[in-house]
Every structure is written in C-alpha cells, then in structure tokens.
C-alpha positions as CSV (number, residue, x, y, z in Angstrom):
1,X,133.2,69.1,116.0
2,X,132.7,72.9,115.8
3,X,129.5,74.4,116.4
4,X,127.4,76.3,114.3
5,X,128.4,79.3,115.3
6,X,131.8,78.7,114.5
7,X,131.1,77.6,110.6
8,X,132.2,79.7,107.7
9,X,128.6,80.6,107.0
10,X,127.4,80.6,110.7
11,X,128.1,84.4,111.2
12,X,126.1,85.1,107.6
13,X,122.9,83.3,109.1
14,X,123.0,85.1,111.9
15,X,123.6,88.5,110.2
16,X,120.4,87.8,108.4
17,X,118.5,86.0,111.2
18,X,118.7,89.6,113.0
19,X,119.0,91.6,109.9
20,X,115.3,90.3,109.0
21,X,114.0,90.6,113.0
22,X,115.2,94.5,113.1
23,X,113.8,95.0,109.6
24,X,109.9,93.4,111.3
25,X,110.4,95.8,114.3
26,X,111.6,99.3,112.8
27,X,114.9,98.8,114.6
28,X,118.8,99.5,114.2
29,X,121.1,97.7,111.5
30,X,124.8,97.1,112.3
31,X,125.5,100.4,111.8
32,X,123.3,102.3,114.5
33,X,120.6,103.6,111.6
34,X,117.3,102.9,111.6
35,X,116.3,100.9,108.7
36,X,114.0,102.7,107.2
37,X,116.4,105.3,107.0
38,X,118.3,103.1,105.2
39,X,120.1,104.4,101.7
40,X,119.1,100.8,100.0
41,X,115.1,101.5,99.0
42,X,114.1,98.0,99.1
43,X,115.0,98.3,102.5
44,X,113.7,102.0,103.4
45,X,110.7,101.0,102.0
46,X,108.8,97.8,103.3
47,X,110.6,98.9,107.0
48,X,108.9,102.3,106.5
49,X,105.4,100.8,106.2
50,X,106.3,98.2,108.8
51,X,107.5,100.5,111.2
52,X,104.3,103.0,110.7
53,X,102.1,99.9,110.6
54,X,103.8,99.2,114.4
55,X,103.2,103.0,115.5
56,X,99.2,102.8,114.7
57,X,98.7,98.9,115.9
58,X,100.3,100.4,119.4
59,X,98.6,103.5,119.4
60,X,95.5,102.0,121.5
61,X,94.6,98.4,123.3
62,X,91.2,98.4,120.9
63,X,93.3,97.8,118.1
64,X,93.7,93.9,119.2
65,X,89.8,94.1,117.8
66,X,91.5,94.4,114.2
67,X,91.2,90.6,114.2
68,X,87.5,91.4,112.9
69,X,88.6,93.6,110.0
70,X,90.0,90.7,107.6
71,X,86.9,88.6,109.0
72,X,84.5,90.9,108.4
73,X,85.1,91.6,105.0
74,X,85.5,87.3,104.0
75,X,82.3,86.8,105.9
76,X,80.8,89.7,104.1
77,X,81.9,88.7,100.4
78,X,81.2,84.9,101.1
79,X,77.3,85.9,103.1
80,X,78.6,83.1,105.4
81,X,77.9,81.6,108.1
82,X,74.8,84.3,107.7
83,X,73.6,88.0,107.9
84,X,73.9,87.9,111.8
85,X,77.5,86.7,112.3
86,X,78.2,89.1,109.2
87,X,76.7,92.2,111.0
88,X,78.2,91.2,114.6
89,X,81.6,90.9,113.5
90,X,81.7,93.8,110.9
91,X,80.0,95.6,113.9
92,X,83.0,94.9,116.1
93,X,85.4,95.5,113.1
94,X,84.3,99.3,112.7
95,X,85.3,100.2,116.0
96,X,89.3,99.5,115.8
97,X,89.1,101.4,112.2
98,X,87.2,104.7,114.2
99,X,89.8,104.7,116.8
100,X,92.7,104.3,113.7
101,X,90.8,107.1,111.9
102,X,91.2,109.1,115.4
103,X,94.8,108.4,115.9
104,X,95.7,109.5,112.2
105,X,93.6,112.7,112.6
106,X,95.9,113.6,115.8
107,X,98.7,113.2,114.4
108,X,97.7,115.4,111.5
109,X,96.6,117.8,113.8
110,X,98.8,118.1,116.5
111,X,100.9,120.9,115.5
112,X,97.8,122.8,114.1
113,X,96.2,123.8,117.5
114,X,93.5,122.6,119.3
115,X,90.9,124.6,117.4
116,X,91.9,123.6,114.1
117,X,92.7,120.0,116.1
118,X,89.1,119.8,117.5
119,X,87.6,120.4,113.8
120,X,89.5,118.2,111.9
121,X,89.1,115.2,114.7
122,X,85.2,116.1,114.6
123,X,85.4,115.9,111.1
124,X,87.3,112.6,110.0
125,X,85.6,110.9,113.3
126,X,82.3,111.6,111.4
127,X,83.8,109.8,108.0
128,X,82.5,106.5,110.0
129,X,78.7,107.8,110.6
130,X,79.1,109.6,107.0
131,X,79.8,106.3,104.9
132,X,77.4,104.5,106.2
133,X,74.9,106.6,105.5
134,X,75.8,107.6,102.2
135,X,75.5,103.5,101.5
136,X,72.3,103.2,103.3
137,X,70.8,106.0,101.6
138,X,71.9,104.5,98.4
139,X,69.9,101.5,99.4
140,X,66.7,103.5,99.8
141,X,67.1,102.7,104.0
142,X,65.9,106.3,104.7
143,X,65.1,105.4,108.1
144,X,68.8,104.0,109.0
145,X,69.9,107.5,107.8
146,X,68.1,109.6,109.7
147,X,68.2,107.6,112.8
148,X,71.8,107.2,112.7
149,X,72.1,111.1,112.4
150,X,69.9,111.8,115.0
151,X,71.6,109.1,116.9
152,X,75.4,110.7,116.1
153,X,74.1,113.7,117.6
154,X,72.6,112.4,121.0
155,X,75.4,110.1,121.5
156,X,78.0,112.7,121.0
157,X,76.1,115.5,123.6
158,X,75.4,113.4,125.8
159,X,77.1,110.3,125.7
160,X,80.9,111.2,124.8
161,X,79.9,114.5,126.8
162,X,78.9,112.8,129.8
163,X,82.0,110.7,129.9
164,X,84.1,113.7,129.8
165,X,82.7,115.7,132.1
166,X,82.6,112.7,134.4
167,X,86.6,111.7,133.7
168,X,87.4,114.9,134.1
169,X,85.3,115.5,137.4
170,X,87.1,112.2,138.8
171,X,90.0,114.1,139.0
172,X,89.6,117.8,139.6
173,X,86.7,119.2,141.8
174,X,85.8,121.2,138.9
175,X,87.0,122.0,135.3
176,X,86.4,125.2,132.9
177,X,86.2,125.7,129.1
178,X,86.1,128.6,127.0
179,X,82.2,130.1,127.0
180,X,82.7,131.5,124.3
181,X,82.9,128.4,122.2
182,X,80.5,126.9,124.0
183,X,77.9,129.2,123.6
184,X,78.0,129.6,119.8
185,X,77.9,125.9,119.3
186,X,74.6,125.5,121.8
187,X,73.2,127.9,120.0
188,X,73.8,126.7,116.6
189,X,72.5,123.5,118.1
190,X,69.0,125.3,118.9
191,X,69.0,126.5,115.0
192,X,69.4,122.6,113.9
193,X,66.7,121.7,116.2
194,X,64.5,123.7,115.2
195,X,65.2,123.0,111.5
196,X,63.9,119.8,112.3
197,X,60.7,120.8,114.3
198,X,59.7,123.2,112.0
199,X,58.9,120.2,109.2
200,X,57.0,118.0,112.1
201,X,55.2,120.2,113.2
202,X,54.1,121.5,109.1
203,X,53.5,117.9,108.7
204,X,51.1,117.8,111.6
205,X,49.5,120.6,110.3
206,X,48.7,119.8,106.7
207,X,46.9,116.7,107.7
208,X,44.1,118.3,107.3
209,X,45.1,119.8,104.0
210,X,44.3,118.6,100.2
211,X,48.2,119.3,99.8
212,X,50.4,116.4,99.2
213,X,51.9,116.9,102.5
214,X,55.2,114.6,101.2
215,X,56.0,117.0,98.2
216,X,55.4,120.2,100.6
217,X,58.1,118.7,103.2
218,X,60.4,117.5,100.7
219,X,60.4,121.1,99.1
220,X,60.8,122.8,102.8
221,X,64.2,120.1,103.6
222,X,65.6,120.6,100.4
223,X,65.6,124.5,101.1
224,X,66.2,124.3,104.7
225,X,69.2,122.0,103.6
226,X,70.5,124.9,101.4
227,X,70.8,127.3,104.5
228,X,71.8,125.3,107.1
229,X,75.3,124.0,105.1
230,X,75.5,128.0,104.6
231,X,75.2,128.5,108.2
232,X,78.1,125.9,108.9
233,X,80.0,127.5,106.3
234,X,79.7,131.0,107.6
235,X,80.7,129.4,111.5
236,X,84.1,127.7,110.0
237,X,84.8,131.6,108.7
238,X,83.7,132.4,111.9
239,X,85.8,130.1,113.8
240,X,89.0,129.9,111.8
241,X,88.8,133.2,110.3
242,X,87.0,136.3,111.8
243,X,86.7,135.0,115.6
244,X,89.7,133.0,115.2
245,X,91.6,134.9,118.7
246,X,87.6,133.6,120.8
247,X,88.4,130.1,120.4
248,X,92.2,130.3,120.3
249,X,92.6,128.2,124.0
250,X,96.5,128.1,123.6
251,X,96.8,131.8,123.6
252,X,94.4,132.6,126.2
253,X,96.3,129.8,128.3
254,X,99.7,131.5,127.5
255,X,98.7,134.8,128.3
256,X,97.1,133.7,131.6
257,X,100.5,132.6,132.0
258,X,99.7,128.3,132.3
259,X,103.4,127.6,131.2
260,X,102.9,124.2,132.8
261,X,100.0,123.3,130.1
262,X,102.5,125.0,127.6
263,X,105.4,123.3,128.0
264,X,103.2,119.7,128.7
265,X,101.9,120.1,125.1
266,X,105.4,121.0,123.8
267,X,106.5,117.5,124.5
268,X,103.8,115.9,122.9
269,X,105.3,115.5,119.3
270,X,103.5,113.8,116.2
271,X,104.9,110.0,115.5
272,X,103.5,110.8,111.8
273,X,104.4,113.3,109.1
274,X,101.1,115.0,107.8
275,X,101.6,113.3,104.5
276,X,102.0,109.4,106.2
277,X,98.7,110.3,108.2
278,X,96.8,111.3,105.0
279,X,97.6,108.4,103.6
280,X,96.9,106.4,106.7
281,X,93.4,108.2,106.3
282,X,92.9,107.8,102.7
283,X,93.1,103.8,103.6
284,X,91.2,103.4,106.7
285,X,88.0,105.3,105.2
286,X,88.5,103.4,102.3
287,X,88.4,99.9,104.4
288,X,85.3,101.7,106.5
289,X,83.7,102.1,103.9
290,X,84.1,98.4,102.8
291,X,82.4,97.1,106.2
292,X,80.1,99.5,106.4
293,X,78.5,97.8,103.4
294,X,78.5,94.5,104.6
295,X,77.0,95.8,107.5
296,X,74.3,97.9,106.1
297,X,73.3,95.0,104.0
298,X,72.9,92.8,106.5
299,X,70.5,95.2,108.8
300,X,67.6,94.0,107.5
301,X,68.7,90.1,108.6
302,X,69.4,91.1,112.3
303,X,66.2,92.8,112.9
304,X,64.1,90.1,111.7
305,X,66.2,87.3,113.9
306,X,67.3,89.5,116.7
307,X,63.5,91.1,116.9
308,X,65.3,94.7,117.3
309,X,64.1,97.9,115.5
310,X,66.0,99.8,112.8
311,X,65.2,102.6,114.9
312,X,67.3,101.1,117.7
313,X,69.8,100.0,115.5
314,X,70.4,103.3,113.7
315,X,69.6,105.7,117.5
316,X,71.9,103.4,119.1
317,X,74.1,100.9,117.7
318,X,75.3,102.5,115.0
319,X,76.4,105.7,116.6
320,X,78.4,103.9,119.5
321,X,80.4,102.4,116.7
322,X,81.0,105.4,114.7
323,X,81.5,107.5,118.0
324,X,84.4,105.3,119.0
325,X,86.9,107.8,117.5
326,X,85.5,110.7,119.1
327,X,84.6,109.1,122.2
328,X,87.8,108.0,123.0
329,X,90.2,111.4,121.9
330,X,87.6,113.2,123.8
331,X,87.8,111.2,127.4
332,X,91.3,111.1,126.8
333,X,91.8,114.5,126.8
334,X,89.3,116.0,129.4
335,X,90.8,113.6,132.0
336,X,94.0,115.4,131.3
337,X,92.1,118.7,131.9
338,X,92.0,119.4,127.4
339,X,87.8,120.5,128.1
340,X,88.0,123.3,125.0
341,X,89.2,120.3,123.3
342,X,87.1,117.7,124.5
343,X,84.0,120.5,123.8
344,X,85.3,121.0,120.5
345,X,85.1,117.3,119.7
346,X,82.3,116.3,121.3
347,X,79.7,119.0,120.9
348,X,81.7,119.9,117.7
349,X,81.1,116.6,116.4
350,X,76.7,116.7,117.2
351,X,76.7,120.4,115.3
352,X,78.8,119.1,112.5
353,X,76.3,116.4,111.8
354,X,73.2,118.8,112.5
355,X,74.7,121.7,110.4
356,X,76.6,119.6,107.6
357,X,76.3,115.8,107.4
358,X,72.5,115.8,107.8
359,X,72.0,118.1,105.1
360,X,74.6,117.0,102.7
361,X,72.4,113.5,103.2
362,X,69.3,115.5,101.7
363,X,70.7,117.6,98.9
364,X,72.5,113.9,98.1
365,X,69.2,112.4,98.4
366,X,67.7,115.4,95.9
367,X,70.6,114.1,93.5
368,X,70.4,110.8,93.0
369,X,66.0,110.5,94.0
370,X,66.0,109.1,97.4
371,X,63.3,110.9,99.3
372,X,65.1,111.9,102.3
373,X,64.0,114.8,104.0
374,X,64.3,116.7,108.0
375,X,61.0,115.1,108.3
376,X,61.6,113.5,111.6
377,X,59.1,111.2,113.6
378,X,57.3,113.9,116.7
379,X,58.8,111.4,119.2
380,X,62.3,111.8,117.8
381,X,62.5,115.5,117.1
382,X,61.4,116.2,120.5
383,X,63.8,113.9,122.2
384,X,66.2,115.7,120.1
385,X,65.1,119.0,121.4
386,X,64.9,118.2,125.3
387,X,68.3,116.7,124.9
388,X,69.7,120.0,123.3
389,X,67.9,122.1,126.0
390,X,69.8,119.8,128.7
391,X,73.2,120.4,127.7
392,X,72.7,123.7,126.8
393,X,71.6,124.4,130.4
394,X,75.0,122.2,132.1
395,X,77.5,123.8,129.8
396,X,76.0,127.7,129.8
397,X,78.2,128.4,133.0
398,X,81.7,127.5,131.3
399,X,82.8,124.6,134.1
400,X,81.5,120.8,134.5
401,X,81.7,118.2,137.2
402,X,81.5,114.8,137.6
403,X,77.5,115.6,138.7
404,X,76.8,117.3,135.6
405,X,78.9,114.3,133.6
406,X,76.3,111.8,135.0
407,X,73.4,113.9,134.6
408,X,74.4,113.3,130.8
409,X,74.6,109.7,130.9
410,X,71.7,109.3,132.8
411,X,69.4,111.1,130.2
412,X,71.6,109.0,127.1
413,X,70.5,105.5,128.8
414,X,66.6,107.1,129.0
415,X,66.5,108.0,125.6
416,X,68.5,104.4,124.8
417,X,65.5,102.5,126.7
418,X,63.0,104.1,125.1
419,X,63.9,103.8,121.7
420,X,64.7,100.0,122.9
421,X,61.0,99.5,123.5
422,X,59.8,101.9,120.6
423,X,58.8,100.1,117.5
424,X,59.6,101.0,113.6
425,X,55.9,100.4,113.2
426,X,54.8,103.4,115.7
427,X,54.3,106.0,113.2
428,X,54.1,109.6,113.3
429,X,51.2,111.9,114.9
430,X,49.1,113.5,112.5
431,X,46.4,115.2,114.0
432,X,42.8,115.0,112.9
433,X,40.0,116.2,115.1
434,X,42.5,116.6,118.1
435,X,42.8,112.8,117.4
436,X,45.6,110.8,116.4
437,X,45.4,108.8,113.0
C-alpha cells in the first residue's frame, strides 16, 4: 500500500502544511520571497502583521510578562477575583507594554540621532506615567498624581541613573558624557525644584494669614504652570534648534575621530519602518491606557487590604512600572559606553516631567476643575530638592563610575524606605507660633 506521501493529494497537504508554518513565522515560500512580500495581499498582509508581531515579542525576555495583558484587562472588566488580584496583575501587565513602547520608540528613532533619539525615547517612555495620571486626575486622586510625578522624577535621577552609571562602571574604569548637556539639564532641574518650593514654603507662610491660602496657591501653580511649559519649550528650540551642534554627540565623536563608535552604530539598522512603529505606538498607548484604568481604579482596594500608602504607591510603585521603558534603553546603552544617550534619557526623562508633564497635569486640572496644584507636602519637596542637589553634584564633572552609580541607588532605597514608613495621613507643616499644627 502506498504511503501518504506518495498519494495524489499527499504533495498538496504538505504544500500547505508548510505553506501555513512559513506564513506563522515570516519565512520563505517555494519561491525564495518572503511572504509578506508576497504579490497576493491576503497573503502580504496577515504575514506582515505576523512577522512584525514576531520582531516586537523577540525584542526583549520581559515580553514573556505579556501573558498579564489579556488578563489584566478580563480581570479588570469582570472586578474579579477582586481589586487586589486586578491591581497585581495589571501592575505586572504595564511593564511588558513600557518596554514595547521603548522598543517602538528606537526603532523610530534610530536613524534620527541620539539627540533627537534621547527626546523622543524620554518622551513616549513618559506616555506610561502620563496616562495614568491623566486617569487619576480625572478621578479626583490628586495625591496619586502628584506623587507619581514626583516619584517619575526621583526614580529616573537616581534610580535609572544609578543603574547606568553602575553598568557602565562594571565595565570601564570610568566613562564621560557631554557637560554641556548635562549641565543645562541640572540646571533646569534646580528651576523645577524650586517651582515647587516656592508654593510650600508661601503655604507655610500664609498660615497665619486671613487669605484663603488654597485659592492663593492654586493661582501661583496655575501661573507658574504657564512658564515652566514655556521654559521647556524654549530648551527643545534650544536643543534641537539654536544649540543643536552642543548636544550633537555623533559629530563631536566623528571629529574626535572614534570611527569604531561610528561604524558600530552603522550596523545597527531599524527592524521597523517609521510608519509600522507609529502604528505600533498608536496601539500600545492605547492598550496602556486601558490598564492603567483598571489599575487606578483599583488603588483605593489595595491600600485598604495591603495597609500601604498612596503615597508609597504613587513615589514608588507606580514609577518603577512606568520607568521600565526608560530604565531598560538607558542600562542598555551606558553598558555599551552610549552615556549622552543614557543622560539624555534618564535625566531627560525627570526634566521632562518637571518642565512639561507636571504642569500639563495643572493647566489640565484648571480645565476640567480638579484642584491640582505644585503644592507639594514640605517632606516631599525637600526630598525632591536634596535629591537634585546630589546628582547635580556626581554628574557636574562630565564622567561617572560604578561609585558614583551606587551612590545613586543608595540614596533611591532611602528615600523608598521612608516614604514606606510615611503615612498619607502625615500632613503638611504649617507653622503657627514656631509650632506645628
């Protein structure tokens, strides 16, 4: 009896059998072409999403957390098994769609530069911390708001910082970065924290007052709001436009002659056309913002079971989640000796917040009547402060270590205890008779 193989039909099955496997894995048909290169578009097609699908699901090992995407959003729409599960696993769902979010940004970046690179990775990585607090402040959570900004800012200076100067210092005895760029950004740095002293310590003062000391600060955030975006406005002309040769690293690199970094970055070529990795954007924030609700709504359920502070939740949770994206592109690239990149996205990312996001969330506030101001507790702004004043001093000199990397992870898991042990209860200091209230 013939086999299989040798039926009329056998060699048709087959045909298909691998026709269909080649068509799941972006490969070759009998003719050598790929085939989503293929001339039949109901071939093209579904291989050209399944093949990009492929190139983003391999981009990273964190993507296997995916799993929690699909989860997270049944769990979310069914409020089952409950508000904690629904928080844990949108929680761990957020972090695969940051590093996505990440991977699409290089890739629309990568033939821009690394200035240009380092902006647009800072910017899109900040979509995650952006979302959620657009939904959060939409839900009158002022609190998760401004402690997830404040949060953004001291995990990306010295958490994501830490970790580069410390991945980098592994490897090299010592590593350099443009002081040029670094120095206008700790300086703009010093400008955001002290648009945020400057209303506690006016609240401290009209305690004493007959003012209404709310309406006084919301009037001073709404116009320190106003100039702050301006100032961020007039540091992306600065940057891209006036300045532009400053913090152009490739050219300074060619004309000191490092044809070796030149010709490395010349190989690195995008796996995604700029318009796939829009799109790719366009969905991911899309499904962000689809956890991020679920997540937000179930905040209030976790700190009632898990007996842990919104503070904690929005200084430190939150961020580390949000962060992913940059934390990752930014490791990844000082270890392979990148540091005006990994500066740009790291320290990029905190003044981006302080100078844009932050405000954005108070003139958005204004808009739709949410009180939310730069009124910041005294214990946060001056953590804030101190932290600035830190990394100002380790990155003044233009070079890092592995030292200075753990001196910036030693200070993050500080400021992460104490806001462990700090309640959402604690208040501010108002100051009455040299007495606290």
């Amino acid at each position: 009896m013939p086999s299989s193989g040798g039926r009329p039909n056998g060699g048709r099955v087959s045909s298909i059998a691998q026709e269909t496997t080649a068509l799941l894995t972006g490969g070759q048909n009998q003719n050598g072409h790929h085939y989503y290169e293929d001339e039949r578009a109901w071939v093209r097609w579904p291989a050209h999403v399944m093949h990009i699908v492929w190139i983003m699901l391999a981009s990273n090992y964190i993507n296997v957390l995916l799993v929690f995407v699909p989860l997270g959003i049944v769990f979310g729409a069914l409020g089952w098994p409950n508000d904690t599960v629904v928080f844990i696993v949108n929680f761990f769902a957020i972090i695969p769609l940051a590093a996505l979010l990440s991977f699409a940004t290089e890739e629309l970046s990568a033939k821009l530069g690394q200035t240009i690179g380092g902006l647009l990775n800072a910017t899109f990585g900040n979509a995650v911390e952006l979302i959620v607090s657009i939904v959060a402040l939409k839900n009158g959570e002022i609190r998760i708001v401004q402690s997830s900004m404040l949060g953004s800012i001291l995990s990306n200076i010295l958490l994501v910082l830490g970790c580069c100067f410390l991945a980098g210092g592994m490897v090299r005895q010592e590593q350099t970065f443009n002081t040029t760029v670094a120095s206008t950004m700790s300086s703009l740095m010093a400008v955001s924290s002290a648009s945020l002293i400057i209303p506690a310590t006016l609240y401290a003062a009209l305690s004493k007052s007959k003012a209404k000391s709310d309406d006084n600060i919301l009037i001073l955030s709404h116009g320190t709001a106003i100039i702050l975006l301006l100032l961020y406005v007039l540091y992306l002309y600065f940057q891209l436009k006036s300045h532009a040769s400053l913090f152009d690293a490739e050219a300074q690199s060619a004309e000191n002659g490092d044809a070796e970094g030149e010709e490395e970055e010349d190989k690195e070529e995008p796996m995604l056309s700029p318009v796939t990795a829009g799109v790719a954007l366009l969905v991911i924030t899309i499904i962000v913002a689809v956890c991020a609700e679920y997540l937000v709504d179930s905040i209030d359920s976790i700190v009632k079971t898990a007996h842990i502070s919104k503070t904690f939740i929005g200084l430190v949770l939150l961020p580390i989640v949000g962060n992913a994206a940059e934390h990752v592109t930014a490791v990844i690239v000082a270890y392979k000796n990148k540091m005006d990149l990994a500066i740009n996205v790291a320290i990029g990312s905190s003044m981006q917040i302080a100078l844009f996001v932050t405000p954005f969330m108070v003139i958005l506030g204004w808009i739709i009547n949410q009180p939310m101001t730069l009124h910041f507790q005294t214990f946060e702004t001056v953590v804030f402060f101190l932290s600035v004043l830190v990394v100002n001093y380790l990155i003044q000199d233009g070079k890092s270590n592995y030292l200075e990397g753990a001196m910036c992870l030693g200070t993050y898991i500080i400021i992460a205890l104490a806001f462990y042990v700090y309640p959402d209860d604690a208040g501010d200091i108002t100051l009455v008779g040299g007495l606290r209230a």
